[in-house]
C-alpha positions, -999 to 999 in steps of 0.1 A, spaced: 189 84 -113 158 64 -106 150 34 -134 113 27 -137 94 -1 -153 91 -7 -189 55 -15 -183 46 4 -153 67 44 -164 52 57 -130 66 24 -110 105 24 -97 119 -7 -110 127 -34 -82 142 -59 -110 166 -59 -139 170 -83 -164 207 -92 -170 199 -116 -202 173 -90 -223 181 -61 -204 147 -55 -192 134 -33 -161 105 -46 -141 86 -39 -109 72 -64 -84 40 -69 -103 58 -76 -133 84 -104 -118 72 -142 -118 82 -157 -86 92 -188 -78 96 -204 -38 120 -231 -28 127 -246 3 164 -248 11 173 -267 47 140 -255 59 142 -217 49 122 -207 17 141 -192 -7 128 -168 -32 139 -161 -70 123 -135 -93 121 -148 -134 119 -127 -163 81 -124 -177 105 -120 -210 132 -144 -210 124 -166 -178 157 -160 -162 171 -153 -129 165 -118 -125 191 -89 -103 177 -68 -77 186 -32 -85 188 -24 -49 170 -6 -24 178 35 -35 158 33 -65 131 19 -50 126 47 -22 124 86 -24 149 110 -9 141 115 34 135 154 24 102 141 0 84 125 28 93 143 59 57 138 74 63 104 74 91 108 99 69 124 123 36 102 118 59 73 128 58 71 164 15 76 160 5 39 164 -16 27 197 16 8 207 39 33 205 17 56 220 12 31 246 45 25 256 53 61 259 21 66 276 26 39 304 64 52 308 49 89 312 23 76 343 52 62 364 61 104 375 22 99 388 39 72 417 64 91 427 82 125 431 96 133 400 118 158 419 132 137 445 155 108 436 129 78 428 117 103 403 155 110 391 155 67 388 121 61 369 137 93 350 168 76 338 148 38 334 124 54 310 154 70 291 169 38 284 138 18 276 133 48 250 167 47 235 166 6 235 135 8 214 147 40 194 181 22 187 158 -9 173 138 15 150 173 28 137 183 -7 129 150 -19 111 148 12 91 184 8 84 171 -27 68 143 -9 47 116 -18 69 94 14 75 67 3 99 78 -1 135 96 -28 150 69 -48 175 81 -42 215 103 -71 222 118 -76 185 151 -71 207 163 -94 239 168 -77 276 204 -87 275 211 -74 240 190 -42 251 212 -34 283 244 -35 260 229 -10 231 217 8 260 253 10 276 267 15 244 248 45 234 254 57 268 291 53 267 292 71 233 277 103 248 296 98 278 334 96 258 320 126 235 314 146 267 352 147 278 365 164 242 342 191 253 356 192 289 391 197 277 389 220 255 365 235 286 395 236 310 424 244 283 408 263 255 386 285 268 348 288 267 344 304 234 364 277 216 350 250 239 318 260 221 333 255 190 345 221 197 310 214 211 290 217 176 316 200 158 310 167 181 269 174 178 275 180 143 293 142 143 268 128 164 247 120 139 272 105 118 290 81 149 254 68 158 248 51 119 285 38 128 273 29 156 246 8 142 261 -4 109 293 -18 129 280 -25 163 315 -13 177 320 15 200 353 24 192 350 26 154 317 49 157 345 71 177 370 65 148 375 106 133 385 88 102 349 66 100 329 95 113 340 122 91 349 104 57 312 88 65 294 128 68 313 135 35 300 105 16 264 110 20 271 150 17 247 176 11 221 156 28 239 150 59 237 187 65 199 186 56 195 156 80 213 174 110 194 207 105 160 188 112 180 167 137 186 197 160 151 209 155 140 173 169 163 172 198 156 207 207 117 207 203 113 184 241 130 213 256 114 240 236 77 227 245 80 212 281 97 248 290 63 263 276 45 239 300 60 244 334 37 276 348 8 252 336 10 219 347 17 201 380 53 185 384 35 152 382 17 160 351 46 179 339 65 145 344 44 129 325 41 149 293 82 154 292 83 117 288 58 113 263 73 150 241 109 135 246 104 104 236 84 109 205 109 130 195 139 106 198 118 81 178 110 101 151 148 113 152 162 81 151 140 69 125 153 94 101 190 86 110 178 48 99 161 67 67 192 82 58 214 56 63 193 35 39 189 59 11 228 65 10 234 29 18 252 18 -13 278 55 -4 288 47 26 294 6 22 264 -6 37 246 -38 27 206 -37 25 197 -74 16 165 -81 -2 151 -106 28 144 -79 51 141 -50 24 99 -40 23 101 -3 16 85 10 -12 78 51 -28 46 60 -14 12 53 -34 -6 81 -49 -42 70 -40 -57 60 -11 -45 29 9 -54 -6 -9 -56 -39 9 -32 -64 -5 -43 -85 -31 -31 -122 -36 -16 -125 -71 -28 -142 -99 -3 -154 -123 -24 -161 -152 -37 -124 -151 1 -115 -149 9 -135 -180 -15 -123 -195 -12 -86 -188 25 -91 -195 15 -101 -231 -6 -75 -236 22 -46 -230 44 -62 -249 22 -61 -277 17 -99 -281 -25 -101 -288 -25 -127 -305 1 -151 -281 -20 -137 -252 -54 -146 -266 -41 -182 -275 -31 -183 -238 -65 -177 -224 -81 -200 -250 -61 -229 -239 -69 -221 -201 -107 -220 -209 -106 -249 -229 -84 -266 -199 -103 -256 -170 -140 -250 -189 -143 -217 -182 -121 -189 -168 -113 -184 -130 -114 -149 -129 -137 -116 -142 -105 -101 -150 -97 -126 -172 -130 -129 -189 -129 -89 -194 -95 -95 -211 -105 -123 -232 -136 -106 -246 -114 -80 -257 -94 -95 -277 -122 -118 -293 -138 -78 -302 -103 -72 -317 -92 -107 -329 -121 -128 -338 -135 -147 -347 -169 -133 -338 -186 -166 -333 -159 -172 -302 -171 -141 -289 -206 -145 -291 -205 -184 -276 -180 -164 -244 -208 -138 -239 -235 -154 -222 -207 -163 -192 -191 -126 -199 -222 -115 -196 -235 -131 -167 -203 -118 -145 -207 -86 -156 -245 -82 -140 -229 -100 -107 -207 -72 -103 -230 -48 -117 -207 -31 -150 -236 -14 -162 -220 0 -189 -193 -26 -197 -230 -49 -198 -245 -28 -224 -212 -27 -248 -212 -64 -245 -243 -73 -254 -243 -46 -280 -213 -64 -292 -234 -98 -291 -259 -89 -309 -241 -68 -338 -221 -102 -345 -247 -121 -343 -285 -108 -343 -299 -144 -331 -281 -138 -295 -306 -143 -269 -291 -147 -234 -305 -155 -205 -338 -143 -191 -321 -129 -161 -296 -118 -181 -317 -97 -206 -344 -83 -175 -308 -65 -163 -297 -54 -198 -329 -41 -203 -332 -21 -173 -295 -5 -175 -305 5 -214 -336 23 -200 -313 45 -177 -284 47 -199 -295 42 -231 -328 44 -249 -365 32 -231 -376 20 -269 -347 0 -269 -350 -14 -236 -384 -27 -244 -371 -45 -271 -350 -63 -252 -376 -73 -225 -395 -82 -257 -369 -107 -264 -369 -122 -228 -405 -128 -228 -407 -142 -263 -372 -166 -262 -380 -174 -222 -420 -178 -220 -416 -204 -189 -388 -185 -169 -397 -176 -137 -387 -141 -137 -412 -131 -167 -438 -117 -143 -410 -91 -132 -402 -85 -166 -433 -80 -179 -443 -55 -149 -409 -37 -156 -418 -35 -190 -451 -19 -183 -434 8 -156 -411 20 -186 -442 26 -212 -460 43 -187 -429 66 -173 -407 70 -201 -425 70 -227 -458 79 -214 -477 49 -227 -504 45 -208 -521 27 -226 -504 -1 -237 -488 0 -198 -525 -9 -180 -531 -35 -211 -498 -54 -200 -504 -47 -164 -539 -60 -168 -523 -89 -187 -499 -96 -161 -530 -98 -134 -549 -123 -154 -524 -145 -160 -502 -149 -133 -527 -140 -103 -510 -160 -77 -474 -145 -86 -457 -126 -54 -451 -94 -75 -495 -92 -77 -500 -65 -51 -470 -43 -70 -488 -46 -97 -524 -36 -82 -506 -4 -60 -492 4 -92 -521 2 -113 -540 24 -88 -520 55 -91 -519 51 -133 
């Protein structure tokens, strides 16, 4: 049974508490680095208690292989994968695929696919999902996995040839799918031992299938559709394609299949990990249950937001508002927008209102640069309802103005251009103001009027301003 976050109910757990008792994601977690004979080390605290926190393991952190099967198969789809399969496929274009160089390049392809197959078994195995980069594995251990695999198919062959020669073709059969069936099953040995002999072992093999189960027989039903798809398209190819071309595409089909194939073994072996006695350390564990939205870039943390967040969902306004007071009064002002949105909140909920009123200008200010229209026009509503002598800035108030003339109300918004022009006579941007002013009166509230008398205004006094000819185009169409 998946465990989720306390604070995150949609978010798997990662972390549990062994001191409070407490569940928590990664973006719940504080996390601490030290260096340890020149490896860093990483420890995960409680945002509760500050202790040393347990990981809860990889299972719960990853959804069963049946719930994202078109993952499996969009796996091999990068350009280097593609690539690699694509530069094995043109070799059949050098040579005869049907005389013996081609039988060679054949059986070289083969076992540069399996080497890098076997290597995406192993790092999925680890709970790393993405693929493994091209030479994450040396020639010399490659040959060996190579030969090992090899030899594995090779002694699984001669059951099959006895029981050929003794038993019979019909029961030969028989013994045939019961060593596919254990395929599967002795290639995870295979991988999780490194030894031959023990991924042959009946006793391994067998008591291994039973462990993970029902989904063992759900993995080897889509296995058999993998392996047998190559055959199953390349045979619908032959009458159209030349053997060259033909060469070609069989190496690029069969290959993609044994990719996708192996990653799912890997898959499997890592959501029944903790069944079958395999180890999935945190160091190389990066899987996670896929986001509902669209892709994000990663963002880099910030553990004051986290603290303070933290707080917030545990209910603690008051402790979390003292913490962002002391870090303004510490640093003059706060680092982040997030953390200006979240202090202004709690001065709404908290007090006191003069607090609030003194944060607003710089709350307000951010807000524009990152254009909040509407979180702009609660602010300042909030501003000014504590305190009816709040007069920001000039720039400040032109924007206000103009978003409450969309949003809100045009009598309002010339009120507030009202205030810029009286509170900020000398400001530079009182020109734009007052030709902003005059648009409103003329189109929203059909002012004519009063909109050529500020216009003409405008023209009189400020006759060298850049925003002139606006004024006179405009003027000439009123």
């Amino acid at each position: 049974m998946t465990t989720y976050c306390i604070h995150h109910p949609h978010e798997p757990a990662h972390w549990a508490c062994p001191s409070c008792g407490g569940d928590f994601c990664n973006a719940c977690v504080k996390t601490s680095t030290q260096r340890r004979n020149t490896v860093d080390r990483q420890t995960q605290f409680c945002p509760r208690c500050n202790r040393p926190m347990t990981w809860v393991g990889a299972k719960n952190a990853i959804v069963p292989y049946w719930e994202r099967l078109p993952q499996f198969f969009l796996y091999p789809l990068t350009w280097p994968i593609l690539g690699f399969l694509g530069l094995l496929g043109s070799l059949n274009f050098f040579v005869d695929p049907r005389g013996i160089p081609g039988i060679i390049i054949e059986l070289l392809s083969y076992a540069l696919i399996l080497r890098y197959a076997y290597l995406s078994l192993v790092t999925t195995t680890r709970g790393d999902l993405s693929p493994p980069p091209m030479g994450g594995m040396p020639l010399g251990s490659s040959v060996i996995i190579v030969m090992k695999q090899t030899l594995l198919v090779f002694l699984l062959a001669l059951p099959y040839s006895l029981a050929l020669k003794y038993l019979g073709q019909t029961l030969a059969y028989g013994v045939l799918f019961l060593l596919i069936l254990c395929l599967p099953a002795m290639v995870i040995l295979l991988v999780t031992s490194n030894r031959v002999f023990r991924a042959l072992n009946p006793n391994a093999f067998i008591r291994l299938a039973f462990r993970i189960g029902k989904g063992y027989l759900g993995m080897f039903g889509l296995l058999i559709i993998l392996w047998g798809a190559p055959t199953l398209v390349v045979n619908r190819m032959v009458p159209l394609f030349s053997p060259h071309v033909l060469g070609f595409l069989t190496c690029v089909i069969s290959g993609y299949y044994t990719l996708v194939s192996y990653h799912l073994m890997g898959y499997v072996t890592l959501q029944y990990h903790e069944k079958i006695g395999y180890d999935v350390e945190i160091e190389h564990f990066s899987a996670a249950r896929p986001a509902t939205g669209p892709a994000q870039p990663p963002q880099p943390e910030d553990p004051h937001l986290k603290q303070v967040t933290f707080l917030l969902k545990e209910g603690q306004l008051e402790e979390a508002l003292t913490y962002l007071r002391d870090m303004k009064k510490g640093e003059k002002n706060l680092p982040t927008p997030a953390l200006s949105d979240k202090y202004f909140a709690l001065l709404q909920m908290l007090g006191p209102a003069e607090e609030m009123v003194a944060h607003g200008h710089a709350h307000l200010k951010g807000l524009i640069t990152r254009d909040k229209k509407e979180e702009a026009l609660s602010a300042y509503t909030a501003c000014v309802e504590a305190d009816p002598e709040f007069i920001p800035s000039a720039h400040t108030l032109y924007h206000v103005g103009l978003w409450t003339s969309d949003k809100r109300s045009p009598e309002k918004a010339i009120a507030i251009l009202q205030r810029a022009v009286k509170h900020h006579p000398q400001d530079p941007m009182i020109p734009t103001i007052w030709f902003r002013a005059a648009r409103i009166l003329n189109d929203r509230l059909h002012q004519h009027e009063k909109a050529t008398k500020l216009l003409q205004g405008l023209l009189k006094q400020f006759p060298e301003h850049e925003i002139i000819p606006q004024v006179k185009n405009y003027l000439s169409v009123i």
